[in-house]
C-alpha positions as CSV (number, residue, x, y, z in Angstrom):
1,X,142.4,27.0,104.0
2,X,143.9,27.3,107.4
3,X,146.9,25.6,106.9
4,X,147.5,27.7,103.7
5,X,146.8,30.6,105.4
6,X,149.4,29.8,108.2
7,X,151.9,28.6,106.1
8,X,151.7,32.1,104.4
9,X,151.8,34.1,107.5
10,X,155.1,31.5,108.8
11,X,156.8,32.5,105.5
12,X,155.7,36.1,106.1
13,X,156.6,36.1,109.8
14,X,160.5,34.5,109.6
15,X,161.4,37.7,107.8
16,X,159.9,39.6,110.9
17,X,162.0,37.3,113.0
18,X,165.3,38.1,110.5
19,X,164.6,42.1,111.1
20,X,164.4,41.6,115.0
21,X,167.4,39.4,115.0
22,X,169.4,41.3,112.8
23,X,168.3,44.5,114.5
24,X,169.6,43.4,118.0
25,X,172.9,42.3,116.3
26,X,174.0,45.4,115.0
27,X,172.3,48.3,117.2
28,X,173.5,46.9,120.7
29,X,176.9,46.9,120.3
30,X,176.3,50.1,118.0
31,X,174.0,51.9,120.6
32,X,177.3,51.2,123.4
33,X,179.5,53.3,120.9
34,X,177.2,55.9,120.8
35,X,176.3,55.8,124.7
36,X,180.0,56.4,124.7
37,X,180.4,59.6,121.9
38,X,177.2,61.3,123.7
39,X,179.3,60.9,127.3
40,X,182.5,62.4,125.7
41,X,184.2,65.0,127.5
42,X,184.9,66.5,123.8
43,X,182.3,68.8,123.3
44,X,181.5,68.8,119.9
45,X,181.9,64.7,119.5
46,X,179.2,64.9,122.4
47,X,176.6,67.4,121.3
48,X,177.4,66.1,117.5
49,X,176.2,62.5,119.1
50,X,173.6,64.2,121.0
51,X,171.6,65.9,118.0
52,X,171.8,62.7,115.8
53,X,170.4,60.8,118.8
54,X,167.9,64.0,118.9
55,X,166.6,63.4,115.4
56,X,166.6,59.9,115.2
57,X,164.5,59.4,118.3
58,X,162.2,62.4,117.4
59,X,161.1,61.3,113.7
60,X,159.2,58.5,112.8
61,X,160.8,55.4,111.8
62,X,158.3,55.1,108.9
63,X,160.3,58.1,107.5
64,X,163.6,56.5,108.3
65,X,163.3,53.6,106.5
66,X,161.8,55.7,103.3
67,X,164.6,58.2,103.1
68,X,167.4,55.4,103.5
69,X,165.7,53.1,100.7
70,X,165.1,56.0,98.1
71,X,167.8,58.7,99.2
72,X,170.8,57.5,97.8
73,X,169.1,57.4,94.7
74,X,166.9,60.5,94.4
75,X,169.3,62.6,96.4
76,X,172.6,61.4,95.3
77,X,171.9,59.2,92.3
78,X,173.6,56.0,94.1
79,X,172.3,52.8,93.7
80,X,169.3,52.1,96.4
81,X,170.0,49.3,98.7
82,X,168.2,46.6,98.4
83,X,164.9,46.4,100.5
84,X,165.8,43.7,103.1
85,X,168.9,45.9,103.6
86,X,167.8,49.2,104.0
87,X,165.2,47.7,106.5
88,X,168.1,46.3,108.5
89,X,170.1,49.4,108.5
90,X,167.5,51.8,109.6
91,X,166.2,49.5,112.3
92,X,169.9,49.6,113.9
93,X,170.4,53.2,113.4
94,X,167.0,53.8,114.7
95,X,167.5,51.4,117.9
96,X,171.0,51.9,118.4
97,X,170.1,55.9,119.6
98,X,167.6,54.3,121.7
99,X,169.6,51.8,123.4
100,X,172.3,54.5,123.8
101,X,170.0,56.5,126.1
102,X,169.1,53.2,128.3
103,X,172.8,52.1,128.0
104,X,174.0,56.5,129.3
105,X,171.2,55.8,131.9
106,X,172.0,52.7,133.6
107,X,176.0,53.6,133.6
108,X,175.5,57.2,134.6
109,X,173.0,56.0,137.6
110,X,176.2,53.8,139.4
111,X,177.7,56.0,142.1
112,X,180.7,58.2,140.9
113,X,182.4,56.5,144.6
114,X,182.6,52.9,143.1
115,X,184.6,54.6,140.1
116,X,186.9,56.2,142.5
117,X,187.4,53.0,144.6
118,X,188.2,51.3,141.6
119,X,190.8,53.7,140.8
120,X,192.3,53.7,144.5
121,X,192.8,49.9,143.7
122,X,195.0,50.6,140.3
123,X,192.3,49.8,138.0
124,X,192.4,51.0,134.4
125,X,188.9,52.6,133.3
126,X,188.5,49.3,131.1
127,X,188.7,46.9,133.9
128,X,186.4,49.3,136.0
129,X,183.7,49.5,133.2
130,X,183.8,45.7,132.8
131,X,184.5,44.5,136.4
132,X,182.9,46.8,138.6
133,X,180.1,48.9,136.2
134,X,178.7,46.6,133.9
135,X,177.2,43.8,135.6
136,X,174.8,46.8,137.7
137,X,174.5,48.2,134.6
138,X,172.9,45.2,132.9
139,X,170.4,44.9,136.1
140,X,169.1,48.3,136.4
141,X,168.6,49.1,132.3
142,X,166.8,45.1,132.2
143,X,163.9,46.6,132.2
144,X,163.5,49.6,129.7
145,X,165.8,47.5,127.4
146,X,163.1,45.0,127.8
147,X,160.3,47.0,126.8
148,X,162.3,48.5,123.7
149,X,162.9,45.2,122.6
150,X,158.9,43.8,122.7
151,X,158.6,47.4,120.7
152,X,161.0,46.1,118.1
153,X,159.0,43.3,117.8
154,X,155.9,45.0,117.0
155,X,158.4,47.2,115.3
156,X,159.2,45.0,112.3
157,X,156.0,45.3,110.5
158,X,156.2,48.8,109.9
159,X,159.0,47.1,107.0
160,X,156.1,46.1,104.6
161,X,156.2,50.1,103.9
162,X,159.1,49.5,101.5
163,X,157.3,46.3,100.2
164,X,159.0,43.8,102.5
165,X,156.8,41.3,102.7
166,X,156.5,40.6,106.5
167,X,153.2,38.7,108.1
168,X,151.0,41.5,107.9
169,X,151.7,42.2,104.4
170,X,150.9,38.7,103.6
171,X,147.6,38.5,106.0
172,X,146.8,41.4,104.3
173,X,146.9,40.0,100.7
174,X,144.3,37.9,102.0
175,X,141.5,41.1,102.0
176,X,141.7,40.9,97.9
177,X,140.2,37.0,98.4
178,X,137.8,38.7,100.2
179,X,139.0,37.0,104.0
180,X,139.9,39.4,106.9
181,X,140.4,37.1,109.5
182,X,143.9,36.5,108.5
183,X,145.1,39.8,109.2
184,X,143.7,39.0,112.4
185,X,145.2,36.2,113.3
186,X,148.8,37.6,112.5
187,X,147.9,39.5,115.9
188,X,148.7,35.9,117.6
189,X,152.0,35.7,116.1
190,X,153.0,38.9,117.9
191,X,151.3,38.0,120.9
192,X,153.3,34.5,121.4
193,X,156.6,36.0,120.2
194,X,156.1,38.4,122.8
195,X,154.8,36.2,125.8
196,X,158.0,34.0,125.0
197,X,160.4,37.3,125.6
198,X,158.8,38.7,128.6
199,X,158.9,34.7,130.1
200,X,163.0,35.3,129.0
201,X,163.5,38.5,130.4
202,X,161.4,37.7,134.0
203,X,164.3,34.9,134.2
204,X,166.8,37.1,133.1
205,X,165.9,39.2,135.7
206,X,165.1,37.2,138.2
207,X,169.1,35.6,138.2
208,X,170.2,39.0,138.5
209,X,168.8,39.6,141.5
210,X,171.5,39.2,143.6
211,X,172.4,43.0,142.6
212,X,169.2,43.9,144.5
213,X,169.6,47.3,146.6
């Protein structure tokens, strides 16, 4: 019974691992883009950006992932996506306008006098961002990226609202057999996934210490 039950949970728990992969993919290079619209010196691109990271960060995700599966359809009469893909694209939306924050953070905590110097050297704003910025960027945002991403982890199961059948969804087929302790032991799934991440990002952050001070 064990090894059935973990083999469930594995099956269930790789579609966990899809969402968080998947999720990183897309709303990291999305949440720079709208770091950059919500820094904008054009006013209405940057209080536009600014109330769509507003609402996003202050509703639920739960609600997010509802209105993107059955909007289209109810609202507009459009096909729905498909589960699995409306999953994906409110994960991205939803973490892309938190990673923006981190990301406007982290960029708008470097001195304005390293931009400057960069400039007195004939450096385009490009070559400044990547050459001079980023790099202290990355170190001082580590750690609040960090704790977004172990959130994402746990994250992922809120999916099994639109019947995406992620590990607790399957432990929790296993009450109708009349066994809890498989929607306990999904808990240690988490629990490793996570231990291996924070061991990642303590080395992560540990080689970047040379940016110290």
């Amino acid at each position: 019974m064990f090894l059935t039950v973990t083999n469930e949970l594995l099956r269930g728990f790789w579609e966990n691992i899809q969402i968080f992969c998947l999720t990183l993919l897309f709303a990291l290079p999305l949440g720079l883009v709208v770091c950059f619209g919500s820094m904008s010196r054009f006013t209405p691109l940057k209080w536009a950006v600014r109330t769509f990271v507003w609402i996003i960060r202050g509703s639920p995700l739960m609600l997010q992932l509802i209105i993107i599966f059955y909007g289209p359809g109810l609202m507009f009469g459009l096909p729905s996506l498909d589960r699995f893909t409306a999953v994906i694209v409110a994960f991205a939306i939803n973490y892309a306008c938190y990673f923006s924050e981190i990301y406007r953070g982290g960029i708008e905590s470097i001195p304005k006098g390293q931009f400057e110097a960069g400039q007195v050297l004939g450096m385009s704003k490009t070559q400044i961002f990547f050459r001079v910025v980023l790099l202290q960027v990355v170190k001082r945002i580590l750690a609040p990226m960090s704790n977004e991403v172990i959130t994402l982890v746990k994250d992922t199961s809120l999916s099994r609202i639109i019947a995406v059948y992620e590990v607790i969804y399957m432990g929790q087929n296993f009450i109708k057999k009349g066994l809890i302790w498989p929607l306990f032991y999904t808990g240690a799934f988490f629990l490793i996934f996570n231990g291996l991440l924070t061991v990642l990002f303590a080395r992560i952050e540990k080689k970047l210490d040379y940016f110290r001070g």
